[in-house]
N, CA, C and O atoms as a Tinker XYZ file with bonds, in Angstrom:
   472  protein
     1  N     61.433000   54.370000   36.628000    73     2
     2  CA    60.613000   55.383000   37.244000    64     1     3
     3  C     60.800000   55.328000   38.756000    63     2     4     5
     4  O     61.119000   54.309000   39.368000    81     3
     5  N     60.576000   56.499000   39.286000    73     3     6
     6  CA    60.934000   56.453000   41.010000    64     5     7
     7  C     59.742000   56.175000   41.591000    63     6     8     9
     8  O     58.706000   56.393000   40.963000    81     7
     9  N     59.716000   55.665000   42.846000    73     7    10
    10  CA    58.524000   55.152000   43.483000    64     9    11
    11  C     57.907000   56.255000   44.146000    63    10    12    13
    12  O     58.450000   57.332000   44.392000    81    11
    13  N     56.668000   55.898000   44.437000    73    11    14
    14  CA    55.746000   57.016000   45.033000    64    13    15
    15  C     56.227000   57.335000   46.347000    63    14    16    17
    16  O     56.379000   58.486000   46.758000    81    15
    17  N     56.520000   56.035000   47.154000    73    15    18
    18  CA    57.346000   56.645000   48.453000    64    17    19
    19  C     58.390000   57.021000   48.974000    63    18    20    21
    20  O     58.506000   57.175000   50.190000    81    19
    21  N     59.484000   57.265000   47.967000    73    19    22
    22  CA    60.392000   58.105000   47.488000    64    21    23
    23  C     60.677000   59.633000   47.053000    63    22    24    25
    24  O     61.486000   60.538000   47.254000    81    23
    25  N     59.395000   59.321000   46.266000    73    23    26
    26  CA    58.881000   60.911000   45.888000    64    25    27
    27  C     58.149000   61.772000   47.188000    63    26    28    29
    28  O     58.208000   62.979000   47.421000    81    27
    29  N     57.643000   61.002000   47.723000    73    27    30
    30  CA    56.853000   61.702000   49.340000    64    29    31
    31  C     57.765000   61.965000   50.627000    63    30    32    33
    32  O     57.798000   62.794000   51.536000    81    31
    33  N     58.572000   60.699000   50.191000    73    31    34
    34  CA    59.960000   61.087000   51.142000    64    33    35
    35  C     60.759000   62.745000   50.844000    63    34    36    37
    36  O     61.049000   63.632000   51.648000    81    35
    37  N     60.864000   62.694000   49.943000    73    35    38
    38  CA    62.076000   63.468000   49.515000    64    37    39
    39  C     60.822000   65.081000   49.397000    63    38    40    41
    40  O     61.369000   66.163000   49.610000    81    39
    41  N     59.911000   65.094000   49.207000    73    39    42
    42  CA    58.793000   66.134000   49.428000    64    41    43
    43  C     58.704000   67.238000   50.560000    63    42    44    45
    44  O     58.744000   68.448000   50.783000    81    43
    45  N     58.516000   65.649000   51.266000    73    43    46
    46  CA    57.940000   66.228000   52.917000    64    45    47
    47  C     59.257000   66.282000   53.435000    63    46    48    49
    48  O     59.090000   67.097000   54.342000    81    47
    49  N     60.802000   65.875000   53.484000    73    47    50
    50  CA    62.446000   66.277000   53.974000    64    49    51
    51  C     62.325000   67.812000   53.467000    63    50    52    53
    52  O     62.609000   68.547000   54.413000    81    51
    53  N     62.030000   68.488000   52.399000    73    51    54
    54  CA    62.003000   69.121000   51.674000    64    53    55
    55  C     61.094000   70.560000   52.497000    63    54    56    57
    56  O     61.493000   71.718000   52.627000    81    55
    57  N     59.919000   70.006000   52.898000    73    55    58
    58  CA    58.581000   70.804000   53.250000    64    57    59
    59  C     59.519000   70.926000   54.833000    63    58    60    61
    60  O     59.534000   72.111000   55.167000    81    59
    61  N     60.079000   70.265000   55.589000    73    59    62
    62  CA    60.539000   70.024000   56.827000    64    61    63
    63  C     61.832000   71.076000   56.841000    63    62    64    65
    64  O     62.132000   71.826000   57.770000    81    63
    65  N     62.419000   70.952000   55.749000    73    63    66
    66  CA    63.422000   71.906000   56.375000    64    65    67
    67  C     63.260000   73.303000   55.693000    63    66    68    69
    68  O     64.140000   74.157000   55.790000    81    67
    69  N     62.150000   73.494000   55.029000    73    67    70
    70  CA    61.757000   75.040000   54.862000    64    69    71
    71  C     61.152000   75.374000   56.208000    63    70    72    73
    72  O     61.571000   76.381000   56.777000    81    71
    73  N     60.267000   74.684000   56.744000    73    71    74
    74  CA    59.057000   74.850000   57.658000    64    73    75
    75  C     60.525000   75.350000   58.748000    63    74    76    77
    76  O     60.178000   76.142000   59.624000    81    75
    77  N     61.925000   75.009000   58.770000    73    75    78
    78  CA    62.614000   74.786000   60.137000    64    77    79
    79  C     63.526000   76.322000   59.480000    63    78    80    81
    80  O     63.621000   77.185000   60.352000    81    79
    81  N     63.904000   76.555000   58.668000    73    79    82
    82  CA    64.136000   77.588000   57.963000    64    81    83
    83  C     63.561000   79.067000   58.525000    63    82    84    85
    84  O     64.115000   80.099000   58.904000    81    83
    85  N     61.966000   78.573000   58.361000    73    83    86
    86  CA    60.981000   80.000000   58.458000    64    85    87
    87  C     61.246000   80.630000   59.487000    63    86    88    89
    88  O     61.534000   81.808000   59.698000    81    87
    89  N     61.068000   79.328000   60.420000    73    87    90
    90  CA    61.190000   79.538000   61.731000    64    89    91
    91  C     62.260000   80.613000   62.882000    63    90    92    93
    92  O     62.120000   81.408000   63.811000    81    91
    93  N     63.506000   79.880000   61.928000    73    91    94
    94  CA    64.913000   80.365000   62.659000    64    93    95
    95  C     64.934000   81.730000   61.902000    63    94    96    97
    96  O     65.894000   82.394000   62.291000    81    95
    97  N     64.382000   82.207000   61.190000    73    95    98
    98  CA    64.648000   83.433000   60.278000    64    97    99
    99  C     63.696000   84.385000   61.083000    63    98   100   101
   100  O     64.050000   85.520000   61.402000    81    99
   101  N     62.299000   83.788000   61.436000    73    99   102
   102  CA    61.900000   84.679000   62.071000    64   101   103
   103  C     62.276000   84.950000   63.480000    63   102   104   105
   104  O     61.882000   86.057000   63.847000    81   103
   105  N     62.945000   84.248000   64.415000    73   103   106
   106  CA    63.279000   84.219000   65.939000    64   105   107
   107  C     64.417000   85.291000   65.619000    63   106   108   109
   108  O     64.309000   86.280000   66.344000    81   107
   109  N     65.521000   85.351000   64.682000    73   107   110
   110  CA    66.281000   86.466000   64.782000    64   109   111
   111  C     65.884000   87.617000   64.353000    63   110   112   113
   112  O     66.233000   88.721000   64.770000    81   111
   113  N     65.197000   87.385000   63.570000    73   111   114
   114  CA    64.226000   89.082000   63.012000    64   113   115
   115  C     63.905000   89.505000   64.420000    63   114   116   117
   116  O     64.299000   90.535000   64.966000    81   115
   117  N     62.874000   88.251000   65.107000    73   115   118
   118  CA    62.504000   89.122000   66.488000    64   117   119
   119  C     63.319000   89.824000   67.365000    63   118   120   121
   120  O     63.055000   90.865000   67.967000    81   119
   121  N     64.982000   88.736000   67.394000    73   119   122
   122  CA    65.910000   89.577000   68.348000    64   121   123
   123  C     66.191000   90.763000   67.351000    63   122   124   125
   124  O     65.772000   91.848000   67.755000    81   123
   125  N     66.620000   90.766000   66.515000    73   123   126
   126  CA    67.192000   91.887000   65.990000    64   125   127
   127  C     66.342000   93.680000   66.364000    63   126   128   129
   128  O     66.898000   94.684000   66.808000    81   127
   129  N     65.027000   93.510000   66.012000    73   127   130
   130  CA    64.336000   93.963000   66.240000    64   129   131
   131  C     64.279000   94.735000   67.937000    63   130   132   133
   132  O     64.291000   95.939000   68.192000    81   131
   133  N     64.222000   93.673000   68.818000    73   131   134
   134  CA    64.540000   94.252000   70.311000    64   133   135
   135  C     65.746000   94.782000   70.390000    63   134   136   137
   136  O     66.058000   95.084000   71.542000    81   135
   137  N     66.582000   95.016000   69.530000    73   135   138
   138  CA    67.998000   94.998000   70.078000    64   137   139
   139  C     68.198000   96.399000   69.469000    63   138   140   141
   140  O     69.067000   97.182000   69.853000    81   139
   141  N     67.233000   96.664000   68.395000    73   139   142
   142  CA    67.868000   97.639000   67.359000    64   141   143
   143  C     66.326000   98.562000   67.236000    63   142   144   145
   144  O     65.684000   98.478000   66.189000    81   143
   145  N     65.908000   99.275000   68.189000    73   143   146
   146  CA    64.765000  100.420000   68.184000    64   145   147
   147  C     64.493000  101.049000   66.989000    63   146   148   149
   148  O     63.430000  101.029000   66.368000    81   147
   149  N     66.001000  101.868000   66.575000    73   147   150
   150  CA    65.952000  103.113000   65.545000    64   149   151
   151  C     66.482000  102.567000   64.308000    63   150   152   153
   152  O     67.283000  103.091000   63.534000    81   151
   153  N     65.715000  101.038000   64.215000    73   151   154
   154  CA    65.967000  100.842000   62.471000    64   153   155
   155  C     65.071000  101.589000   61.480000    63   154   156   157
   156  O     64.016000  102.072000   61.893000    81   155
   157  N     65.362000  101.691000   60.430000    73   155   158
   158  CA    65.080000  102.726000   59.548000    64   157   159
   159  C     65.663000  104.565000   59.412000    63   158   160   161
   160  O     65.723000  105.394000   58.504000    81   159
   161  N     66.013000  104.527000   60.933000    73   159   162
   162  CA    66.011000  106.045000   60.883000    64   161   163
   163  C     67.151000  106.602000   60.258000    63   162   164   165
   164  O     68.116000  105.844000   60.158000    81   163
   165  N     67.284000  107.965000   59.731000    73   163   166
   166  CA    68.960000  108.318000   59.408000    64   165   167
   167  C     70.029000  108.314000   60.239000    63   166   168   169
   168  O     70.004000  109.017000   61.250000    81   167
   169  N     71.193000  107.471000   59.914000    73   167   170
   170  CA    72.585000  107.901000   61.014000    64   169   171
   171  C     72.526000  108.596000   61.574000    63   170   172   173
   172  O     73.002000  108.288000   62.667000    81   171
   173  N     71.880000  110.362000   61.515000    73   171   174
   174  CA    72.035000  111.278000   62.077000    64   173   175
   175  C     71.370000  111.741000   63.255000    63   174   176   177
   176  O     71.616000  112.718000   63.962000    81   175
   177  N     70.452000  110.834000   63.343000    73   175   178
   178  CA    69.129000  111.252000   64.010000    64   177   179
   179  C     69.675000  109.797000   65.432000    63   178   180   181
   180  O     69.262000  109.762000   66.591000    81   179
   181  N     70.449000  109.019000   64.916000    73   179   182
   182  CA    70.225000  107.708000   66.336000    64   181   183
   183  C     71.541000  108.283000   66.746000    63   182   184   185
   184  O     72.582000  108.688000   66.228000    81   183
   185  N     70.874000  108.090000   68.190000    73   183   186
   186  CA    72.079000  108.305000   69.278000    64   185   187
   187  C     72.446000  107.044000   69.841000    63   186   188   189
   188  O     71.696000  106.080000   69.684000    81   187
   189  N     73.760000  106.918000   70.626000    73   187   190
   190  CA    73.695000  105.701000   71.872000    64   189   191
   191  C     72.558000  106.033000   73.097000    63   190   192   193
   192  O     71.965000  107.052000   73.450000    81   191
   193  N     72.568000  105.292000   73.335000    73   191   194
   194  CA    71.284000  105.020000   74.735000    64   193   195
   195  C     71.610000  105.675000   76.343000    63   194   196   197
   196  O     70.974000  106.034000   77.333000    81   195
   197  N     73.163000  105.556000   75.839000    73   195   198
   198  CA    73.860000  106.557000   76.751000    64   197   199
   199  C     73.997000  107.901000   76.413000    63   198   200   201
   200  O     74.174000  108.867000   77.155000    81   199
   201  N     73.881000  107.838000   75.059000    73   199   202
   202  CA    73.766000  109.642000   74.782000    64   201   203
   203  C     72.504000  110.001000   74.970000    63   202   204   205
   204  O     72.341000  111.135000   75.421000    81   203
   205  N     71.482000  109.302000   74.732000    73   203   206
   206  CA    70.026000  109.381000   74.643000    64   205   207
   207  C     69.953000  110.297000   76.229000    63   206   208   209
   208  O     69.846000  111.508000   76.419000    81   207
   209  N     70.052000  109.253000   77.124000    73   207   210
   210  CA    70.244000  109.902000   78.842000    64   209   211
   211  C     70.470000  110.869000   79.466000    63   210   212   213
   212  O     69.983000  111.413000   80.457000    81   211
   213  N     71.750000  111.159000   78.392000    73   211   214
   214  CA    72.287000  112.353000   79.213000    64   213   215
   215  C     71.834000  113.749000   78.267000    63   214   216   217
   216  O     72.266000  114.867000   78.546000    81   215
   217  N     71.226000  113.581000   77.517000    73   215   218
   218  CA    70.675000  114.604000   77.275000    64   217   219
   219  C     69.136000  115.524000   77.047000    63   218   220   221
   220  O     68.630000  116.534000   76.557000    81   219
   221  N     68.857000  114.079000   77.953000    73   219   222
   222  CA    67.006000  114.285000   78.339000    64   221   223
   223  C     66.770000  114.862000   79.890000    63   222   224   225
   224  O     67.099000  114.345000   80.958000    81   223
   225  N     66.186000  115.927000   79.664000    73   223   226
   226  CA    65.808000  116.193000   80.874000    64   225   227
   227  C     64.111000  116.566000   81.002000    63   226   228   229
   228  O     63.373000  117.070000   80.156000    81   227
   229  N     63.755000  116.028000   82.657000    73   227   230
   230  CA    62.297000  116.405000   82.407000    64   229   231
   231  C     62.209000  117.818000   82.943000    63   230   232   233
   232  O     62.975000  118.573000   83.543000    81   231
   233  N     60.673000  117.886000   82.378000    73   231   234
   234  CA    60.490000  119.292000   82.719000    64   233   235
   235  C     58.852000  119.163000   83.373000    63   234   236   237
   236  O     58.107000  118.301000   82.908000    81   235
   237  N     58.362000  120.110000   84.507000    73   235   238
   238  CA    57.203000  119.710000   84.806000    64   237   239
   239  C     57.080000  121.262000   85.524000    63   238   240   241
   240  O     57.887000  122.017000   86.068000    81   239
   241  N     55.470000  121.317000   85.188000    73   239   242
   242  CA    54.853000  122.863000   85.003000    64   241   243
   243  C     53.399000  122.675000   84.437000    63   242   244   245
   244  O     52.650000  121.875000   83.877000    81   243
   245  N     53.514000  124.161000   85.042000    73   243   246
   246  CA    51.727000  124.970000   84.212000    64   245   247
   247  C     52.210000  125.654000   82.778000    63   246   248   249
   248  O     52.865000  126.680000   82.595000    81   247
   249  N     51.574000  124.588000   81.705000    73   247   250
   250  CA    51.452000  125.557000   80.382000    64   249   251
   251  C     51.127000  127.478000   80.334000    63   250   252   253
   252  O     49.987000  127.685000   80.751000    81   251
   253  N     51.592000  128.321000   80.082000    73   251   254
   254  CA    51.493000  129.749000   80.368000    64   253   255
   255  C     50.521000  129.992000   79.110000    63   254   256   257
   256  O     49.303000  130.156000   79.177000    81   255
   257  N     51.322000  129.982000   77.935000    73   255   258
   258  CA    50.666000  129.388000   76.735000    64   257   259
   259  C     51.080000  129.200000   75.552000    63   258   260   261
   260  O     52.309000  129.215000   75.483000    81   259
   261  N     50.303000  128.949000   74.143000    73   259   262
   262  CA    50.875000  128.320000   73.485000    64   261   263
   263  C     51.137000  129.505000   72.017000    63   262   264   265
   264  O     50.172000  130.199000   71.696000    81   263
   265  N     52.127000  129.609000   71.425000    73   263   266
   266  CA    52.655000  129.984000   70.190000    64   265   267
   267  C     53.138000  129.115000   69.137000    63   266   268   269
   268  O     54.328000  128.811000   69.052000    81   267
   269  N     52.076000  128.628000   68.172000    73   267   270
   270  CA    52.550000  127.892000   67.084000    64   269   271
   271  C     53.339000  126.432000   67.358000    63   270   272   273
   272  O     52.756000  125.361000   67.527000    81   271
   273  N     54.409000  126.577000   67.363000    73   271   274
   274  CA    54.572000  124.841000   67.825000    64   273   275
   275  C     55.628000  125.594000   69.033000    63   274   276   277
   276  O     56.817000  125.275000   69.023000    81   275
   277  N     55.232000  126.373000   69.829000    73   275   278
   278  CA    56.233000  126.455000   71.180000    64   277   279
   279  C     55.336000  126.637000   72.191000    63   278   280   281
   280  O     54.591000  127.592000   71.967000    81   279
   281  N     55.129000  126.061000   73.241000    73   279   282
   282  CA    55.125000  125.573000   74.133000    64   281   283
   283  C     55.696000  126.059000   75.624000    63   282   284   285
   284  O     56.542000  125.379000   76.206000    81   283
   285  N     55.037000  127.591000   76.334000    73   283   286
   286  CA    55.792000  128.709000   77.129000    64   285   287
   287  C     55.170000  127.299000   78.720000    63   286   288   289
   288  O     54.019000  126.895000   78.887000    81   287
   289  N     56.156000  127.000000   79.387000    73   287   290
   290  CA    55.483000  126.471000   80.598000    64   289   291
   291  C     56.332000  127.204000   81.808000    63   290   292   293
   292  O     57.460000  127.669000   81.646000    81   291
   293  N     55.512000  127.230000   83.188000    73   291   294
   294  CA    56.542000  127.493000   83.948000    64   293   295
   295  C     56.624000  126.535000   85.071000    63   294   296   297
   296  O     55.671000  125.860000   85.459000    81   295
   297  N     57.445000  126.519000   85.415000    73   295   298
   298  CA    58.108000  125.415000   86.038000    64   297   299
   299  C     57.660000  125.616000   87.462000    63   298   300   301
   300  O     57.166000  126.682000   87.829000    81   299
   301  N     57.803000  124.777000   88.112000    73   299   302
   302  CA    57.152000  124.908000   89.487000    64   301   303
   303  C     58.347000  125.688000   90.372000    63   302   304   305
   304  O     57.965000  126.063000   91.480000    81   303
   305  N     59.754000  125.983000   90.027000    73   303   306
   306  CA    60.546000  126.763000   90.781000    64   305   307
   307  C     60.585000  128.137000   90.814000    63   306   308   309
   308  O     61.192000  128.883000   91.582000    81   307
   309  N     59.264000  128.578000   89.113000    73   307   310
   310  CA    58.786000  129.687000   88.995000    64   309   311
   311  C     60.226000  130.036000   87.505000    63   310   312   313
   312  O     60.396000  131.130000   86.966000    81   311
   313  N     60.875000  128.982000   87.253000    73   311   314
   314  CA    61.469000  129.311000   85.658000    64   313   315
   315  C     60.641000  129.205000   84.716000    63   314   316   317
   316  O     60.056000  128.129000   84.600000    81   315
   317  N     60.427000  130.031000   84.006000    73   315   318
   318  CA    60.009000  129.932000   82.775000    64   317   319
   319  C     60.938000  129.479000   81.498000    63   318   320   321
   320  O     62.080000  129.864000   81.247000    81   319
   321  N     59.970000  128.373000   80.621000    73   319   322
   322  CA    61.111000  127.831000   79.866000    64   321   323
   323  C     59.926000  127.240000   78.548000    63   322   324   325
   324  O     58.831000  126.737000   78.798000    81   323
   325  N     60.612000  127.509000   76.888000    73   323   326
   326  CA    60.115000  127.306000   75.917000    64   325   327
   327  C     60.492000  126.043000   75.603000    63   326   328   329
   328  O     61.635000  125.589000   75.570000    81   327
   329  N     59.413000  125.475000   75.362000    73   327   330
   330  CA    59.245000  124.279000   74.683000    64   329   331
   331  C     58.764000  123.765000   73.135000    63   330   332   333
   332  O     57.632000  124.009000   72.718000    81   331
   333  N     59.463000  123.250000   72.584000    73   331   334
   334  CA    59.125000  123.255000   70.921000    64   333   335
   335  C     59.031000  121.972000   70.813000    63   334   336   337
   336  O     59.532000  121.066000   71.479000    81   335
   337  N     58.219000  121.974000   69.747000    73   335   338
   338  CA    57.256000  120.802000   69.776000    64   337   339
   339  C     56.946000  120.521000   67.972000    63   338   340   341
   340  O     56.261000  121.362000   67.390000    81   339
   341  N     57.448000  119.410000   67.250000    73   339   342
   342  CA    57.257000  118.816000   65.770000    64   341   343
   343  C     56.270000  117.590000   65.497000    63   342   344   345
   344  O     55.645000  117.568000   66.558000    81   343
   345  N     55.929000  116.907000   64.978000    73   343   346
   346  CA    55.533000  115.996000   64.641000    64   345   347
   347  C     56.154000  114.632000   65.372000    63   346   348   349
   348  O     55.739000  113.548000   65.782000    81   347
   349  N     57.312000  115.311000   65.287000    73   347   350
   350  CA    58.132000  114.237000   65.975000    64   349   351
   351  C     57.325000  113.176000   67.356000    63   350   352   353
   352  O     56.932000  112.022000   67.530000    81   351
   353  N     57.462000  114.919000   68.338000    73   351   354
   354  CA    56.883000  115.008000   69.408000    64   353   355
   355  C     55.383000  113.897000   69.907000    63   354   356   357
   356  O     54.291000  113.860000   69.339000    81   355
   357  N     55.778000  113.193000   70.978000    73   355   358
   358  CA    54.663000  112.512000   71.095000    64   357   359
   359  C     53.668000  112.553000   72.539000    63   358   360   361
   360  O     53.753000  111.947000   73.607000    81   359
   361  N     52.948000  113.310000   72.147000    73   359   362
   362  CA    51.588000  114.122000   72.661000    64   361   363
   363  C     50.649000  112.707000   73.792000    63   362   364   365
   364  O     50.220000  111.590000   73.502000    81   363
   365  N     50.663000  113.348000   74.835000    73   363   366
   366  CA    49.285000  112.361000   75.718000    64   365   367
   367  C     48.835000  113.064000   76.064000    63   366   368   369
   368  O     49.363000  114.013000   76.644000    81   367
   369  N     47.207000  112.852000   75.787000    73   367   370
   370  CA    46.335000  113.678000   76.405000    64   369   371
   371  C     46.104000  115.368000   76.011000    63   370   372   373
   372  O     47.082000  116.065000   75.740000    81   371
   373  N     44.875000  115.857000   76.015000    73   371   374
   374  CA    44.667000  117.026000   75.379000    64   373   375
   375  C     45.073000  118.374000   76.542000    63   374   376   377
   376  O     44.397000  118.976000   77.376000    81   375
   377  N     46.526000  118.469000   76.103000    73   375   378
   378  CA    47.117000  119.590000   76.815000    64   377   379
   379  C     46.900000  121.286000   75.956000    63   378   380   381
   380  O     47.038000  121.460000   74.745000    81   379
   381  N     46.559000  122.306000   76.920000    73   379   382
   382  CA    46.334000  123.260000   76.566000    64   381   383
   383  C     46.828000  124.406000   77.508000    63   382   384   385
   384  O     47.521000  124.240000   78.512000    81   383
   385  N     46.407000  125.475000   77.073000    73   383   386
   386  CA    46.807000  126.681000   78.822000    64   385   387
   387  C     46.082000  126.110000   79.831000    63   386   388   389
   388  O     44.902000  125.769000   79.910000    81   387
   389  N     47.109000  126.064000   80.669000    73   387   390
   390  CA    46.592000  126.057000   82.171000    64   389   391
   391  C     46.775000  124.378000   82.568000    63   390   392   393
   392  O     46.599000  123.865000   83.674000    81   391
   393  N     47.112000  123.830000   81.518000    73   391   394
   394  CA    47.391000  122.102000   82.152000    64   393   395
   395  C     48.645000  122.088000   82.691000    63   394   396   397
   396  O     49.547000  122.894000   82.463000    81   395
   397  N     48.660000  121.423000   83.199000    73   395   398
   398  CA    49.981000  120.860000   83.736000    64   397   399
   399  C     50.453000  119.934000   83.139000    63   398   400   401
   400  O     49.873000  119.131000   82.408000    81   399
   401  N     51.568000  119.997000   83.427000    73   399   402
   402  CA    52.234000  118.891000   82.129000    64   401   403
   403  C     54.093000  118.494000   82.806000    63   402   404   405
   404  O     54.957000  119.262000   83.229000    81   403
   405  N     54.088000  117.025000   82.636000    73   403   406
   406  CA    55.760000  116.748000   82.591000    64   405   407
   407  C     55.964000  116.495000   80.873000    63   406   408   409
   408  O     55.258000  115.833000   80.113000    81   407
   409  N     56.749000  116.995000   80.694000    73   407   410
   410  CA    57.548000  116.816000   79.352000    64   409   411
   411  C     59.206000  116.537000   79.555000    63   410   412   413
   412  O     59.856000  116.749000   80.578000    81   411
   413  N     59.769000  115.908000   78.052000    73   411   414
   414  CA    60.962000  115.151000   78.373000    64   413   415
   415  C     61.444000  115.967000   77.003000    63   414   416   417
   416  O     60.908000  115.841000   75.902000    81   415
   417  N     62.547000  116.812000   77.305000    73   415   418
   418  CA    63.082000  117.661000   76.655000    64   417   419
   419  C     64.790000  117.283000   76.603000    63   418   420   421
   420  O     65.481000  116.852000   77.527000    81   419
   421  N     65.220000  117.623000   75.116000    73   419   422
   422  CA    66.496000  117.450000   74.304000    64   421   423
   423  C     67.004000  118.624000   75.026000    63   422   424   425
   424  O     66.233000  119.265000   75.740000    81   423
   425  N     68.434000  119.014000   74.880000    73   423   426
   426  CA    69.730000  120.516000   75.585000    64   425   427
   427  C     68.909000  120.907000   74.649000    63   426   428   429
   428  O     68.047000  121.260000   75.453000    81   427
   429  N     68.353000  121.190000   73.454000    73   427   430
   430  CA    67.619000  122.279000   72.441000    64   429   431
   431  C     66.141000  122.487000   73.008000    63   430   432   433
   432  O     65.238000  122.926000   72.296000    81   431
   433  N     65.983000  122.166000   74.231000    73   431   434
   434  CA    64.136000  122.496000   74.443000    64   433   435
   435  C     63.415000  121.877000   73.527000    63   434   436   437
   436  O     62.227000  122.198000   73.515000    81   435
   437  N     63.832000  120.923000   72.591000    73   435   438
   438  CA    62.922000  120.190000   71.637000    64   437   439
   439  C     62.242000  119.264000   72.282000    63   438   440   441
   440  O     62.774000  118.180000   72.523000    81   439
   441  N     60.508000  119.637000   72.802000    73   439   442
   442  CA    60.035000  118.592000   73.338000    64   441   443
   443  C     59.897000  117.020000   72.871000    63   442   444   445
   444  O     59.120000  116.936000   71.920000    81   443
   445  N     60.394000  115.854000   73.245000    73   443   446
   446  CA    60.523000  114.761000   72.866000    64   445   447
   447  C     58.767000  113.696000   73.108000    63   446   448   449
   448  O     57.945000  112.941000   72.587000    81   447
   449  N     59.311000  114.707000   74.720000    73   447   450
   450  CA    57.498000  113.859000   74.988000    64   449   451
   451  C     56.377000  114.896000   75.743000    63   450   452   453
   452  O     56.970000  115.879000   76.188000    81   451
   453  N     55.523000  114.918000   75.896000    73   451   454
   454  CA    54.766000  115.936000   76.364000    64   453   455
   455  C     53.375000  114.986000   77.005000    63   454   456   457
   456  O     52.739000  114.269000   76.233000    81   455
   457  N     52.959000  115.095000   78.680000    73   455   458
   458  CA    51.963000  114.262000   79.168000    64   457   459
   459  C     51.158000  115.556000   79.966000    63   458   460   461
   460  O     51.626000  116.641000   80.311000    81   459
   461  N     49.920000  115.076000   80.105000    73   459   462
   462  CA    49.304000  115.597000   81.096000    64   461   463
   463  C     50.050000  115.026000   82.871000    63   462   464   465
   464  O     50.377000  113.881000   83.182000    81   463
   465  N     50.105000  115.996000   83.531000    73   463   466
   466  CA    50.738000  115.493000   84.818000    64   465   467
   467  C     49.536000  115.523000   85.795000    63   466   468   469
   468  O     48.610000  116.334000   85.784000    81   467
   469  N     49.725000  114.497000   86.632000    73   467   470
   470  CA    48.598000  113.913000   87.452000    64   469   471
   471  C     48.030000  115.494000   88.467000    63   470   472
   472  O     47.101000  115.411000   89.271000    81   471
């Protein structure tokens, strides 16, 4: 028969290198995670970070007003320009006619982000 402190040895070696296991599994989950934003999403939808850039532009204005999910603002150079707006879209603050607003818009006017502007 094996001895009791044999059996506790070989237990707790056992409990020690799961416990060292957990560990290292979770520290790369964490990098992975910082490294990689648009996990889950479809291929189609993630860009590079450099494409991301160059195709955001802001936009900042008085809301004129609103049609369904578009979004008429005019711009402080006096352009007027439509803004469309999905679920996607992520909303600060309760914007309506007559707010002012910077928004961060796709080459399609697809508003990306939409804020109240100071």
């Amino acid at each position: 028969m094996v001895s009791l402190p044999t059996v506790v040895a070989v237990i707790s070696c056992g409990l020690l290198l799961c416990i060292g296991y957990a560990a290292s599994a979770a520290d790369e989950m964490k990098a992975g995670q910082s490294v990689s934003s648009n996990a889950g999403l479809p291929a189609h939808l993630v860009k590079s970070e450099e494409g991301k850039q160059k195709d955001v532009q802001a936009i900042r204005g008085e809301v004129l007003r609103i049609e369904h999910e578009n979004y008429f603002v005019k711009q402080y150079d006096g352009k007027e320009v439509r803004l469309h707006i999905d679920e996607m879209t992520q909303m600060t603050g309760n914007i309506g006619q007559g707010e002012r607003i910077e928004a961060k818009v796709n080459d399609q006017n697809h508003a990306l982000s939409i804020r109240s502007a100071p």
